[in-house]
N, C-alpha and C positions, 0 to 999 in steps of 0.2 A: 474421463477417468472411470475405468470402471468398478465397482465398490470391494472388487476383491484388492486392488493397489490403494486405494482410500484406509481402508481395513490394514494391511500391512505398515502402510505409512503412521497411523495410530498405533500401532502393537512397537515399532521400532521408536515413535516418542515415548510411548508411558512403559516404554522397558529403562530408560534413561535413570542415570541417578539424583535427577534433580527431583525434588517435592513438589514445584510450582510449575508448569508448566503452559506452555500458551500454545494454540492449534488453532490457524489462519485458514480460512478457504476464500482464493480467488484464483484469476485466470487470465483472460476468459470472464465469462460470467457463471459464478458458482451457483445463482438460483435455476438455471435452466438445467439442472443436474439435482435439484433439492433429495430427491429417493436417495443418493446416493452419500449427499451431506449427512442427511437423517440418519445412514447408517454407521457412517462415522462419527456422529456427537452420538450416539449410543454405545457404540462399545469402547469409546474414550471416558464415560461418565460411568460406566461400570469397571472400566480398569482402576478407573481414579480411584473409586471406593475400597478395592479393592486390596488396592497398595497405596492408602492413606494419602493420596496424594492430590492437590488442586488443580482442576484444569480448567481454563478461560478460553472461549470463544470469540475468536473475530471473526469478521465476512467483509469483504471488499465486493461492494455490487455497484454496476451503471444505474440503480436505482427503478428500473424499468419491468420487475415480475417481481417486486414487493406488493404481491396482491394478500388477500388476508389471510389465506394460509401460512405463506410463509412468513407474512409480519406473526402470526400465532405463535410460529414455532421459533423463532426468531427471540420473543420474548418470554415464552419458555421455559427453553435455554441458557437466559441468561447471555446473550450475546451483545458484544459490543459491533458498533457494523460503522463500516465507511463508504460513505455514498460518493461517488466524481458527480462534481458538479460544478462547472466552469465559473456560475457567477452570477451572468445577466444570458438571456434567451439568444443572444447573438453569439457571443461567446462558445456557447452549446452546443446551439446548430451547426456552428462551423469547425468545431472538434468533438463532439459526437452525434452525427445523425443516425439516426436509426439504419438497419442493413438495407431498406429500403432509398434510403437517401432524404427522408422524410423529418422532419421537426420531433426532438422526444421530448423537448421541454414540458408539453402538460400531463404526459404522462411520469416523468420524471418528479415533477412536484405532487402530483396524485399519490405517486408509492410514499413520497419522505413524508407527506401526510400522516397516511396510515401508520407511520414508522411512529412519531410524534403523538399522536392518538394514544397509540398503544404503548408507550411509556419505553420504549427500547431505548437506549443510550445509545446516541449516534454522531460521528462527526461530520462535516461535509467536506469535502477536498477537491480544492481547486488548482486545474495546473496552469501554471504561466509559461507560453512560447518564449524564447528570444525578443521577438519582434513586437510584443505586447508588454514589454518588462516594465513600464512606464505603468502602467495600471493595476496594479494587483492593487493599491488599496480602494477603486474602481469596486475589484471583486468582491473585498472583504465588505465592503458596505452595501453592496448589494447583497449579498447574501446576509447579515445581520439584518438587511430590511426586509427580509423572509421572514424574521424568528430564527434563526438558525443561531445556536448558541455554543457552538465547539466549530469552527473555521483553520482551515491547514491549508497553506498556498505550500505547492508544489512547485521547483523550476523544471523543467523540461529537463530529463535527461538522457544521454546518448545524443544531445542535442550541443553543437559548440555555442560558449558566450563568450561574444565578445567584452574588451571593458569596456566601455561604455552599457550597453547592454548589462553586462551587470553591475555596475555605478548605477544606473537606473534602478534596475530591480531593489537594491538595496535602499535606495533613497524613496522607492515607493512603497516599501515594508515598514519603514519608517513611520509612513504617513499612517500605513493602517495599522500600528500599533497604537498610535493616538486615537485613532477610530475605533480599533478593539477596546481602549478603556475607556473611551466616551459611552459606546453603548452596552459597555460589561456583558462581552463576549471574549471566550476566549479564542486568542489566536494560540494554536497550537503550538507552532513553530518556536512561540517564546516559551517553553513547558521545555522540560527533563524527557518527555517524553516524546518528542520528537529529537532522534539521534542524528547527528552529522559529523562528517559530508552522510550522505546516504549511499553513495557509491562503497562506502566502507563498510555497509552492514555487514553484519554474522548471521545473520539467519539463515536454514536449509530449506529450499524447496525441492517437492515432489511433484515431477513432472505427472501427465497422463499416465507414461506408458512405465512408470515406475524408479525413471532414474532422478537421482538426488542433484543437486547443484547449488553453489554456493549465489548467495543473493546477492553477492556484486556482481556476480557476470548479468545477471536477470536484468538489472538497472539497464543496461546497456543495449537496448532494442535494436539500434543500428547494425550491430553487430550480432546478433540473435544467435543465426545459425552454426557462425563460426563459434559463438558462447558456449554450446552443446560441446563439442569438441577441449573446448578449455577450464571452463569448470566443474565439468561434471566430477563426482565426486565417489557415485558408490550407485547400486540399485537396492533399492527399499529392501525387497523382499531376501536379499542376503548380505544388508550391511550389518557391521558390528556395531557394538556400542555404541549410542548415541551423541557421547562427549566425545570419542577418539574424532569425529568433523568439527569440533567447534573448530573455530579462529578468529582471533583479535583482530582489531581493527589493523593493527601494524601487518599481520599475515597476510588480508585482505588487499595492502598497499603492495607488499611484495608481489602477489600474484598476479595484479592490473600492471603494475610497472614491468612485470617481468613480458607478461601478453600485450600491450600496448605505449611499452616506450619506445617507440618508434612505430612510424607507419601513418594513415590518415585517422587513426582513430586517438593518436598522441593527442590532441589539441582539445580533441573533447573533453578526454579524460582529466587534461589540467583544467580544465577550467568549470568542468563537472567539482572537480576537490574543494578549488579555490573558491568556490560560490556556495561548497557547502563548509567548509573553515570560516567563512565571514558570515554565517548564520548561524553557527555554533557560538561564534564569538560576541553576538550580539544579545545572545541569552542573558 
């Protein structure tokens, strides 16, 4: 992204008429672009002031160029950050190795270090496959054995569960919600603030190359390209009003069912819902 669509995408949120406002950077990995971050929490933090209004910082990183610059600015800032982090080192390595095909694990623990050090408020988020549905509380305890003190299992999404599959996952959320109040960690997932299903969200993103899209179709990786095509929405730099995009969770329903009730991607979709209805309901 280059920092003039960064810049535009910041001028089209704090033109909105909400007071409070929140501005997400990820990707991709948003620290290999930090110049460009840098120049959008600046002229987001001068609009803010501007027009009386709050702005909060999230970053979504693979944890991997949290070196101490940017944990500096990072903290700042004032930024809240979400690190992916699978769990245990096996885990990791076999859903995120480095571009090389190499191990990121100690360098991964290196960065949420310095994150931890430097006092940032951070969560860790771990995704669970289909075929590992059995073990998330596995995760959760593994990563509480780090110190890690804010934990979010993720299910795989754009990904079909079956039931069983998720009768699992949920009978192993279970467990590590016993494990979360044994060692007074929180697990995210039982919080207000993690919303579901998550295929339902309302949030906008801003692509690279400036166009807007609705954050359900994003969930839906398998589908990517055909996504572009279906929920795009507006481009940054001559959309109107910030609020004429919102949509509710019900909007969000019409638009998937209308794009994928029917076809191979139907199956996901119910069962992406259905897995995030039964963690809603377990709140």
């Amino acid at each position: 992204m280059t920092p003039q669509v960064a810049e535009a995408g910041v001028r089209w949120l704090m033109g909105s008429l909400r007071r409070d406002v929140e501005l997400q950077f990820f990707g991709g990995e948003p620290l290999l672009a930090l110049p460009v971050v840098r120049r959008a929490v600046a002229l987001a933090e001068t609009s803010a002031r501007n027009a009386g209004k709050t702005v909060r910082f999230l970053l979504t990183t693979n944890g991997l160029a949290l070196d101490a610059e940017a944990v500096s600015f990072l903290r700042a800032h004032r930024f809240h950050v979400e690190v992916s982090c699978d769990g245990t080192m096996s885990a990791q390595d076999a859903q995120r190795p480095t571009a090389k095909g190499t191990s990121s694990w100690l360098q991964l623990r290196s960065g949420v270090e310095r994150l931890r050090r430097a006092g940032v408020p951070y969560q860790v988020i771990a995704v669970v496959m289909p075929e590992d549905a059995a073990r998330a509380d596995e995760r959760v305890a593994a990563l509480a054995a780090m110190g890690h003190r804010r934990i979010q299992i993720n299910y795989a999404l754009g990904r079909p569960w079956t039931g069983a599959q998720s009768g699992a996952l949920r009978e192993s959320m279970d467990r590590a919600a016993i494990i979360a109040g044994r060692l007074g960690v929180e697990l995210v997932n039982l919080t207000v603030k993690r919303r579901e299903p998550v295929v339902l969200n309302s949030e906008l993103t801003v692509d690279c190359d400036g166009t807007v899209y609705r954050e359900t179709g994003v969930c839906l990786e398998e589908d990517f390209q055909e996504m572009k095509r279906r929920f795009r929405v507006a481009d940054v730099r001559h959309a109107g009003l910030f609020e004429t995009y919102g949509a509710t969770p019900f909007d969000n329903f019409a638009i998937l069912a209308s794009a994928y009730g029917r076809g191979a991607m139907r199956r996901t979709l119910l069962s992406n819902l259905e897995l995030g209805r039964s963690f809603a309901e377990a709140k």
